[in-house]
Phi, psi and omega in degrees: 000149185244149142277139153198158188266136187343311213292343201279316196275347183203167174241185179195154166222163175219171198211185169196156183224065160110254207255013191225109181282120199245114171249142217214138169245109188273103162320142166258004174234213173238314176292355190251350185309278159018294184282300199298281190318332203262348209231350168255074206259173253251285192324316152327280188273005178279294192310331195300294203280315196324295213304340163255049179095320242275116154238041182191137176205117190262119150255129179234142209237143189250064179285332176321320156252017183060031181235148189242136157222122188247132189268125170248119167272171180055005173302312174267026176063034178124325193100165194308324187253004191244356181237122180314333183313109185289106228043052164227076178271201184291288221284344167245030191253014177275318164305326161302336177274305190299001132315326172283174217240145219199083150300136186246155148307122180353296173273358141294352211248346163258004144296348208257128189281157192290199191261000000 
């Protein structure tokens, strides 16, 4: 197995509501959907998030699209209009999820086109 990071095999978007930040996570293959699914769990991404608070996180899956989307509570420090924090609603806390690390198998992980 290769480590790699999210950002190479899928993408995400987000979205946020007060204090709960929603991230949907896209596979860019079919082949990486699998991985993507079986290795990014709700527990994953709770830890990702703890150092801010983050305490509960639901995941829910889209294989028609080959996507996980996850609701994280407590995340934004209050929310967008409740925080000192600057930008830091959902679209730029996806990038921290697109960070995270995916083993893959060798001769899949050495298809994922370079950065």
């Amino acid at each position: 197995m290769a480590s790699v990071l999210l950002h190479r095999i899928a993408h995400a978007r987000t979205g946020d509501k007060g204090n709960r930040l929603n991230v949907a996570v896209f596979a860019y293959e079919a082949a990486y959907w699998p991985y993507i699914r079986e290795q990014l769990t709700p527990e994953r991404v709770l830890e990702r998030f703890r150092h801010r608070g983050a305490s509960n996180v639901v995941r829910y899956e889209l294989p028609r699209l080959q996507a996980l989307n996850f609701v994280v509570d407590d995340v934004l420090e209050g929310g967008v209009n409740g925080s000192l924090n600057v930008d830091g609603h959902g679209k730029t806390n996806s990038y921290s999820v697109l960070g995270m690390r995916i083993e893959l198998p060798e001769k899949l992980a050495a298809s994922v086109s370079a950065p």
